[in-house]
NUKOL-429415 format. One record per residue (C-alpha): x, y, z; residue number from 0. Coordinates in nm, 4 decimals. Each point is the difference from the previous one (the first is absolute). Layout:
NODE        X        Y        Z num
NODE        X        Y        Z NUM
...
This chain:
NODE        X        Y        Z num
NODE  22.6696  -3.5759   0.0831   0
NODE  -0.0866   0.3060   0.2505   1
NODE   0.3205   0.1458  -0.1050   2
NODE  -0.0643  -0.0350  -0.3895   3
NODE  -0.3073   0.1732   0.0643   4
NODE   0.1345   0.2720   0.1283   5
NODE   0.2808   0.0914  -0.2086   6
NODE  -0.2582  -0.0182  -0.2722   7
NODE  -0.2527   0.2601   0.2123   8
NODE   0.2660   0.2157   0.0478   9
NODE   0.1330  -0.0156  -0.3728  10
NODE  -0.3328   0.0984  -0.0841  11
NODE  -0.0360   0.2610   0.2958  12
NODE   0.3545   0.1513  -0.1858  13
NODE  -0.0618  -0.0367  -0.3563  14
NODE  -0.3639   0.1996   0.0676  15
NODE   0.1724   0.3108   0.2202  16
NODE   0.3024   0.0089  -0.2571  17
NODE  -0.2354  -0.0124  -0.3008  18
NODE   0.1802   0.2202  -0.2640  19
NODE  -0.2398   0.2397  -0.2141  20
NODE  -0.0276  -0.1524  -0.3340  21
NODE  -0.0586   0.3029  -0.1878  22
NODE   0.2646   0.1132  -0.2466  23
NODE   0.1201   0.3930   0.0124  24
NODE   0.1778  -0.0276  -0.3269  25
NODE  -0.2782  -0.1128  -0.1590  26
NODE  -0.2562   0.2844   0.1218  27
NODE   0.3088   0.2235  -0.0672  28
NODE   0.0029  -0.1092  -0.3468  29
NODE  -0.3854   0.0141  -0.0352  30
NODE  -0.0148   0.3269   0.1799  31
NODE   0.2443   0.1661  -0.2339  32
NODE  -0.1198  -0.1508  -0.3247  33
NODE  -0.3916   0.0691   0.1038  34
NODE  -0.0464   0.2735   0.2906  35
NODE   0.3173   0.1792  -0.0201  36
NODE  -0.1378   0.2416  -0.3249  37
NODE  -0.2648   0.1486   0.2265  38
NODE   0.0853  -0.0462   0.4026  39
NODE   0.4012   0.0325  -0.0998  40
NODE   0.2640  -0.2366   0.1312  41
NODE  -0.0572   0.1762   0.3449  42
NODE  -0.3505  -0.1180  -0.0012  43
NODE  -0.1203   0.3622   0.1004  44
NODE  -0.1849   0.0985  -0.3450  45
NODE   0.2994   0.1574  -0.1559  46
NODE  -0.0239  -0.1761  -0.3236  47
NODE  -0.0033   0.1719  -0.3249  48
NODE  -0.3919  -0.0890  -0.0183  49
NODE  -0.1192   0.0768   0.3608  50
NODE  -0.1186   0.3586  -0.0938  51
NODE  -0.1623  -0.1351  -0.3135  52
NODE  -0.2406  -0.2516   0.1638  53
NODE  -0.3335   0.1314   0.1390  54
NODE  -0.0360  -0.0162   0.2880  55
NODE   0.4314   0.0503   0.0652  56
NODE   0.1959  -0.3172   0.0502  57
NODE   0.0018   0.0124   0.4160  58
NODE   0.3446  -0.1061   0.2159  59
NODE   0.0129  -0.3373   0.0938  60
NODE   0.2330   0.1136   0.2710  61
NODE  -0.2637   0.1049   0.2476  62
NODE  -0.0741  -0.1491   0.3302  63
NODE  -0.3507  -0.0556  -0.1102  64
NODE   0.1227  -0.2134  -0.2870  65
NODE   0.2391  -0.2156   0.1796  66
NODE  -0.2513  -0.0851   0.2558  67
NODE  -0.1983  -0.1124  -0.2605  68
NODE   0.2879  -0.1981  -0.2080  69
NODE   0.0600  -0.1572   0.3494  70
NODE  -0.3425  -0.1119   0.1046  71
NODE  -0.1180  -0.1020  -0.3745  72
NODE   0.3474  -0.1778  -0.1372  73
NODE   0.0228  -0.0255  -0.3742  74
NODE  -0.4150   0.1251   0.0025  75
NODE   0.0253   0.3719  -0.0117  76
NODE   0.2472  -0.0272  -0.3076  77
NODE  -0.2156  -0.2657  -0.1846  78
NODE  -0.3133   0.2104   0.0599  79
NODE   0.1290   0.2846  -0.1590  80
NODE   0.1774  -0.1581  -0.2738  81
NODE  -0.3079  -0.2641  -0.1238  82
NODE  -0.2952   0.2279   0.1308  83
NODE  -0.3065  -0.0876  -0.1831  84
NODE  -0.1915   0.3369   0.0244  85
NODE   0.3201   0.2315  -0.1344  86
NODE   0.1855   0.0961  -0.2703  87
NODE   0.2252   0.2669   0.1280  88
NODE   0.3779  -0.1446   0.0075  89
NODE  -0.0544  -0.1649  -0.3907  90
NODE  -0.2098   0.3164  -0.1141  91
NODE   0.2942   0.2513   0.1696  92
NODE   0.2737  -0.1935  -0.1844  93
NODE  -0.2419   0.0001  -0.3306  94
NODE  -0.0556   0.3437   0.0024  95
NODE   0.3980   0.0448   0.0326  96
NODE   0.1472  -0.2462  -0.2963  97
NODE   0.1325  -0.2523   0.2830  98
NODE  -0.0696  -0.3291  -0.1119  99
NODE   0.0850  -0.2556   0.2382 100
NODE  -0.0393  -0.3899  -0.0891 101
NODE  -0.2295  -0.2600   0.1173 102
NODE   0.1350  -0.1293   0.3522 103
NODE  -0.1456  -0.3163   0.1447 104
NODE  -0.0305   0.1101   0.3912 105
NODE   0.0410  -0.3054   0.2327 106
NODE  -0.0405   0.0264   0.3555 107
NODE   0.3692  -0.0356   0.0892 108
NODE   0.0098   0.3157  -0.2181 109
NODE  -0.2573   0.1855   0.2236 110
NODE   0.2177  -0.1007   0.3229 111
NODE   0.3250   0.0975  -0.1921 112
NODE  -0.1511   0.3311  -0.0235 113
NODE  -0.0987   0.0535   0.2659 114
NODE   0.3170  -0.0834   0.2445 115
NODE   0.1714   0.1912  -0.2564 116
NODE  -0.2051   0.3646   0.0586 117
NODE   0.0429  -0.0973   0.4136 118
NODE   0.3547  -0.0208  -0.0388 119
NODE  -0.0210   0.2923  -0.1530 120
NODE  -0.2346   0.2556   0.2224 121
NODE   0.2215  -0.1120   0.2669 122
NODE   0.2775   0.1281  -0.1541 123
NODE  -0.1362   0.3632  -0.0221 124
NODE  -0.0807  -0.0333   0.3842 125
């Protein structure tokens, strides 16, 4: 029975240090390029068509300031921007410039999604 026991602890023990992320970069790929991409451009650095046309300017994401925070806060720093309460910059910016984009029902998987994808890609400009 001692020996059961410990294959199963140390199953466990492996399964918890190998634990794959479960966030999906195609998917905040997709969402990035469907939803961001018009004002922070598909290098996430506020290249977009719309970055000048947003007051204040669409920043980089690349910054180390920004990672840190996309780090530290997973999947929070994009949803708090996206579904803030108290703003109405990123719909009014897109108003103001004809974009329309349609309703999108954010999950949190989507948050995560989004937010390993813009990691993966800072540490690309490194």
């Amino acid at each position: 029975m001692r020996a059961t026991e410990s294959f199963i602890a140390a199953l466990a023990i492996m399964l918890c240090a190998l634990s794959p992320s479960y966030s999906d970069t195609r998917n905040g790929k997709q969402i990035f390029l469907k939803r961001c991409a018009i004002c922070h451009g598909e290098d996430i650095k506020g290249t977009g068509p719309l970055a000048n046309k947003s007051h204040p300017p669409t920043p980089d994401l690349t910054t180390p300031e920004f990672e840190r925070r996309l780090i530290a806060y997973p999947g929070v720093i994009v949803s708090s921007v996206i579904l803030r309460p108290n703003g109405d910059l990123i719909p009014k910016t897109l108003r103001e410039n004809g974009v329309s984009l349609p309703p999108f029902a954010w999950t949190v998987k989507d948050f995560r999604d989004l937010n390993e994808y813009m990691i993966n890609v800072i540490s690309k400009t490194k």
